[in-house]
N, C-alpha and C positions, 0 to 999 in steps of 0.2 A: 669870757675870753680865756684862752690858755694861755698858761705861762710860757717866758721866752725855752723853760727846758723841754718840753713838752713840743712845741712850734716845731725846734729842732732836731728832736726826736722823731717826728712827722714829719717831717723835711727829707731828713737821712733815708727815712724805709719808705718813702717815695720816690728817690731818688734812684736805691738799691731794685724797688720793683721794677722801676723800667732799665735799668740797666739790664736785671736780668730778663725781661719780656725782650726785650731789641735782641740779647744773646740767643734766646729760645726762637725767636724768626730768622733769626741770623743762620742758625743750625737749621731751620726747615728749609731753611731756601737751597740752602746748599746740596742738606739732602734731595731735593727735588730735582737741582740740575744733576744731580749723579743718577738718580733713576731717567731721566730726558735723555740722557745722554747714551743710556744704554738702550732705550730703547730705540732711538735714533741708531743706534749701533745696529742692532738687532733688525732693523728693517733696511738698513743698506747689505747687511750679510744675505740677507733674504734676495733683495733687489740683482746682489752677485751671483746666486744660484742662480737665480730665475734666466740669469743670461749664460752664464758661463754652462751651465749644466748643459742647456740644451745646443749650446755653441760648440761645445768638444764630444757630443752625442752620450751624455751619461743621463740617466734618470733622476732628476733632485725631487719629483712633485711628489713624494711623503714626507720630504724635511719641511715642506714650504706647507704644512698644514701646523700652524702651531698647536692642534690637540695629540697630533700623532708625535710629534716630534719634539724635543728638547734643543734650547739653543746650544749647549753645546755639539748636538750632533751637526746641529746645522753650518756651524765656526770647524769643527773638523774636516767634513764634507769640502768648506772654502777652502781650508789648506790644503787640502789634496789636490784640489783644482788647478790651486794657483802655484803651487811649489811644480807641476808637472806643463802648465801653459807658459811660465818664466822660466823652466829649466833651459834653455839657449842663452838666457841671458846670463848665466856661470855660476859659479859657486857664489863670488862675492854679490851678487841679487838673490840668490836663495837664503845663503845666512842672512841677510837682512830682513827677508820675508819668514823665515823661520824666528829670529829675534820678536820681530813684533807679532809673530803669533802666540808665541808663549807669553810678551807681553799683555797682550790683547786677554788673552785666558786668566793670568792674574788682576786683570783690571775686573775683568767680570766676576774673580771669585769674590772680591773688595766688597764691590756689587754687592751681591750673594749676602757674604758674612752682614755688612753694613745695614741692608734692609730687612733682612731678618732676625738681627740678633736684637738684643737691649741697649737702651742709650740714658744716661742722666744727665737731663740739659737743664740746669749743672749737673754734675755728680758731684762735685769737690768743688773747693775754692782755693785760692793760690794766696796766701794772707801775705803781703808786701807790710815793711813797718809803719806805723805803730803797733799793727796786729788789727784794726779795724775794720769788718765788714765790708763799710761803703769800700774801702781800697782793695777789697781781694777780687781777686780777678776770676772770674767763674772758668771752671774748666768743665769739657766732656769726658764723661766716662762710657766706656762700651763695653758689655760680652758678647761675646756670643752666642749663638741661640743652643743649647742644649738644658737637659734637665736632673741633673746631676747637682742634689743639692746637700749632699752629706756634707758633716758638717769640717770634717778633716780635709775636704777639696781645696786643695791651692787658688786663692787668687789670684785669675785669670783676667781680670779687668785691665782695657787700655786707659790710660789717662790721656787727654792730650788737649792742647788749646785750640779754640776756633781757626787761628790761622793755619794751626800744622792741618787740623781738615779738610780747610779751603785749598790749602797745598795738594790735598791727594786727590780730592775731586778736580784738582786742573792737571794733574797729573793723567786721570780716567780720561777727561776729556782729550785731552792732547795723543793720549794713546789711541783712543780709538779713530782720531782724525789723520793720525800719522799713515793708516793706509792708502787712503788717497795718494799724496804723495809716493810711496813707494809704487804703484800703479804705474802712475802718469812717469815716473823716472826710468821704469823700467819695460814701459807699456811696446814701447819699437821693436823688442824684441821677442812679446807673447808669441807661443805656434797661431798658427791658423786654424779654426777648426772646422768644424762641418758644414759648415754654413757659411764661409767666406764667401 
């Protein structure tokens, strides 16, 4: 039988490993709704071509082969679309359309940087007093993906906790969902195109 110091010893780094394993799911899940969500992004950008293109008589079917084409060509393509089929509806529905394309564009670099740079889940821990382990709170760390590993290089690592993450992946989500609504608010006023 082990003694009572020992028990609790093995108590504590039991207790610590699933904390950090729930942390380490906690970060995949999240990362995964940020990859869903762009990709869901990415197939209603596509789904927009596919109608808008041939509705105002422009060509989009190289953008809509994703081996020829890049999402971003395919997201600029929609802004020119849609900034020239809402121009009736005035300046104040362009800047708004224009806002959330630029938005939209930082959402995906996130993206970008996010799933291809490095991540340590933990990297760091957040030690609250007494100063002990089981109390510290595990944080993320991220680079970004380059290779640049002399040894005078500034670090460039993010710190940040599970919730500020969580915060940015709803932050992705909610940008890329925010077109819709701008659409439907501003939809009465699109030109007509070729095919009315």
């Amino acid at each position: 039988m082990k003694n009572p110091a020992q028990m609790t010893k093995d108590k504590t780094a039991e207790c610590k490993s699933t904390s950090v394993d729930d942390f380490r799911n906690e970060f995949h899940r999240l990362l995964g709704r940020l990859v869903h969500a762009h990709g869901q992004f990415d197939f209603n950008v596509g789904l927009q071509l596919n109608w808008m293109g041939p509705y105002y008589g422009d060509d989009v079917a190289e953008l809509l082969d994703p081996r020829k084409s890049q999402f971003s060509k395919r997201l600029k393509k929609l802004k020119q679309l849609v900034m020239n089929a809402f121009e009736p509806a005035g300046k104040a529905a362009l800047d708004e359309f224009a806002a959330w394309f630029k938005q939209a564009g930082e959402a995906t670099a996130l993206r970008n940087d996010y799933v291809h740079g490095r991540w340590g889940v933990p990297g760091k821990f957040n030690f609250k007093p007494p100063g002990r382990m089981i109390d510290a709170e595990p944080l993320l760390t991220f680079v970004q993906l380059h290779w640049d590993m002399s040894p005078d290089r500034p670090d460039d690592s993010i710190v940040m906790t599970l919730a500020e993450f969580a915060e940015q992946v709803g932050i992705v989500e909610r940008a890329f969902s925010e077109y819709w609504r701008l659409n439907d608010k501003y939809e009465r006023f699109a030109k007509l195109g070729q095919k009315s």
